[in-house]
C-alpha positions, 0 to 999 in steps of 0.5 A: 132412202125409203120412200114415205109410204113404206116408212109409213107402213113400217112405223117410221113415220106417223100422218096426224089427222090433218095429213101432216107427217112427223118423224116418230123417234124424235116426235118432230115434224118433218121439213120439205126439201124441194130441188126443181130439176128431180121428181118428187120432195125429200121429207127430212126430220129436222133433228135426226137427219133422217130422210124419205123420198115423196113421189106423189 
């Protein structure tokens, strides 16, 4: 699993205006999912599957 800055810099992931990111196959908005008890989010794209790890 990449990180989002790296998917950011490969072209993977697009950051809209308003900071938002979205997954760039599949043109979706990508959903948070947060565990409590590890560092950082897991941005996931709803209809791919894909995953990237959020630190910050």
């Amino acid at each position: 699993m990449d990180s989002v800055r790296k998917a950011l810099r490969a072209g993977d992931v697009e950051k809209d205006g308003y900071g938002r990111l979205s997954c760039v196959t599949c043109d979706e908005p990508l959903s948070t999912d947060n565990n409590p008890d590890k560092i950082g989010k897991i941005r996931v794209c709803p209809d791919c599957g894909s995953e990237w790890k959020e630190l910050g």
